[in-house]
C-alpha positions in Angstrom: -2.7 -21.0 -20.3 -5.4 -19.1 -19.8 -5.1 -15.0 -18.5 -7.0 -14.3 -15.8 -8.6 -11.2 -15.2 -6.6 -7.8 -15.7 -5.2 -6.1 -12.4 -5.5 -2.7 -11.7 -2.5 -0.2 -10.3 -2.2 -1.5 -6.6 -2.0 1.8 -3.7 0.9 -0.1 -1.9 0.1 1.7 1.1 -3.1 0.7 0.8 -2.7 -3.0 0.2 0.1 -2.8 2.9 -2.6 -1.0 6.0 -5.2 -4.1 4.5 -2.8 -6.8 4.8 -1.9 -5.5 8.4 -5.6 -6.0 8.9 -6.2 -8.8 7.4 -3.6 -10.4 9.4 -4.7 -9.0 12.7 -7.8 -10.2 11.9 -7.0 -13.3 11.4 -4.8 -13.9 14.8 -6.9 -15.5 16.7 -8.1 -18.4 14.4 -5.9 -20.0 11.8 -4.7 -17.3 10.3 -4.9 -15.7 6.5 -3.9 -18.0 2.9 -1.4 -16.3 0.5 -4.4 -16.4 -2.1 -7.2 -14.0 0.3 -4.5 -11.7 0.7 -4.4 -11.2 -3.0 -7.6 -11.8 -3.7 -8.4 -8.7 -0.9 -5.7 -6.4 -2.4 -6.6 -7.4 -6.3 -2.6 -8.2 -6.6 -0.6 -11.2 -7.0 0.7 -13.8 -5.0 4.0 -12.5 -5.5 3.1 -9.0 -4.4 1.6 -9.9 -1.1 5.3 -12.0 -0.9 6.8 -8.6 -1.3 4.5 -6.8 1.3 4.9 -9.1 4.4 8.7 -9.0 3.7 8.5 -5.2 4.1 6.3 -5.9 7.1 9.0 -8.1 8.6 11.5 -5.6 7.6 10.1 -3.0 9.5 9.8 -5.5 12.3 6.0 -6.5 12.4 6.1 -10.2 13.6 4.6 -12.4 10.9 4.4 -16.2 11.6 4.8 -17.9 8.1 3.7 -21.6 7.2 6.2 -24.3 7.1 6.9 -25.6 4.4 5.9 -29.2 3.5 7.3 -29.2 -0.1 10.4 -27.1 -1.3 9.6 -25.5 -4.4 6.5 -25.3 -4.0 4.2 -22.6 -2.8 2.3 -23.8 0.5 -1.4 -23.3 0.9 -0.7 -22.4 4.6 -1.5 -19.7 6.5 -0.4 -16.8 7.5 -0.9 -14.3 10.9 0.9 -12.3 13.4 2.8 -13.8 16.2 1.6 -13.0 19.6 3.9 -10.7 20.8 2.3 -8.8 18.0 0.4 -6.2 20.1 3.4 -4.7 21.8 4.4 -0.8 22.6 7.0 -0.6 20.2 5.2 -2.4 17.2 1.7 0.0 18.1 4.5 2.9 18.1 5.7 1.6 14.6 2.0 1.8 13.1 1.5 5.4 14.4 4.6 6.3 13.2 3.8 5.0 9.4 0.5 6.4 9.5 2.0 9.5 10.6 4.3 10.0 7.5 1.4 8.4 5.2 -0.6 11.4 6.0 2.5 14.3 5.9 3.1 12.6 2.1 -0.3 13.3 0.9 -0.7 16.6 2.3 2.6 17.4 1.3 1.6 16.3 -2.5 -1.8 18.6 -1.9 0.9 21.6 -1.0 3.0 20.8 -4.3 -0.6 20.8 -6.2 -1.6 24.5 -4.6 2.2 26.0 -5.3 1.5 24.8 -9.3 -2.2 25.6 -9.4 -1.4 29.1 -8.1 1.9 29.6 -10.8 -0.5 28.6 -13.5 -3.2 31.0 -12.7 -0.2 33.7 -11.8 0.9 33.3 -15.4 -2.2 33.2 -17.4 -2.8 36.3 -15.4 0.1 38.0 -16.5 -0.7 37.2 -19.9 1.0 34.1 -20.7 -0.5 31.7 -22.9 -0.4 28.4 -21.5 -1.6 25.2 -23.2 -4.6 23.4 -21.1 -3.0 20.0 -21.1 -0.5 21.7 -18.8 -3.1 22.0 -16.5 -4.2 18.6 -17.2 -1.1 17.0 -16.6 -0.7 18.9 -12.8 -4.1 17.4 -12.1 -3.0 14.0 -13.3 0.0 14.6 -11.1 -1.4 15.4 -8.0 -4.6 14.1 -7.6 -5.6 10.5 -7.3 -9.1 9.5 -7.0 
C-alpha cells in the first residue's frame, strides 16, 4: 500500500466550525460525502466520523446515509436535517463560539502572567535560559 500524503496537526475546533459549514452548506442539495469533509479539513475519514458524533452529541441534527452494505463504508451523503435552523440549536452555536473565544483569550492572559514573571526575574537579576522563553512562546502562541 501506498502512503498518501502526510497530515498536518488538525485545530479541532477549527475542522469542527468548517464541518458545521460545510454541512449547512450543503442542506439544500444532496448534501456533503464523508471524503470532502476530509478532504476540506486535511483529516481522515475516521476523524470527520468522530466530529459529527460530537455534533450529534451536542445535539446538532445530522441526517446520515443508509447504509446499503454493512461493513462497508457508504459513499453517501451527509447534511443537516431540517429542523436544523431552530432557536435552541442557533443558541447552541453562540454558546460554543462564546467559550471558543474566552479559551483563547484566556490562553493570551496565561501568556502575559509568564511573559511578565520572566521579564520580573531577569530584572531582578536572575539568570534565566532563553529556551525558557522559547518554550512559553511555543506554549501559548499558535500561528
Amino acid at each position: 500500500m501506498i502512503p498518501g500524503p502526510k497530515r498536518g496537526k488538525h485545530n479541532h475546533e477549527q475542522n469542527l466550525d468548517i464541518v458545521i459549514r460545510e454541512l449547512r452548506s450543503s442542506s439544500h442539495a444532496d448534501g456533503v460525502t464523508l471524503q470532502h469533509l476530509a478532504n476540506v479539513c486535511v483529516v481522515s475519514k475516521r476523524h470527520i466520523y468522530r466530529y459529527l458524533r460530537e455534533l450529534e452529541e451536542i445535539g446538532l441534527p445530522i441526517e446520515r446515509p443508509l447504509v446499503n452494505y454493512p461493513g462497508r463504508s457508504g459513499g453517501g451523503h451527509y447534511k443537516l436535517k431540517s429542523d436544523s435552523q431552530s432557536e435552541e440549536w442557533m443558541l447552541l452555536m453562540i454558546l460554543h463560539q462564546a467559550r471558543e473565544c474566552y479559551r483563547k483569550q484566556y490562553k493570551q492572559y496565561l501568556f502575559l502572567i509568564n511573559i511578565t514573571l520572566y521579564l520580573l526575574a531577569l530584572k531582578g537579576g536572575c539568570k534565566l535560559p532563553l529556551n525558557v522563553l522559547v518554550k512559553l512562546m511555543d506554549r501559548y502562541c499558535e500561528i
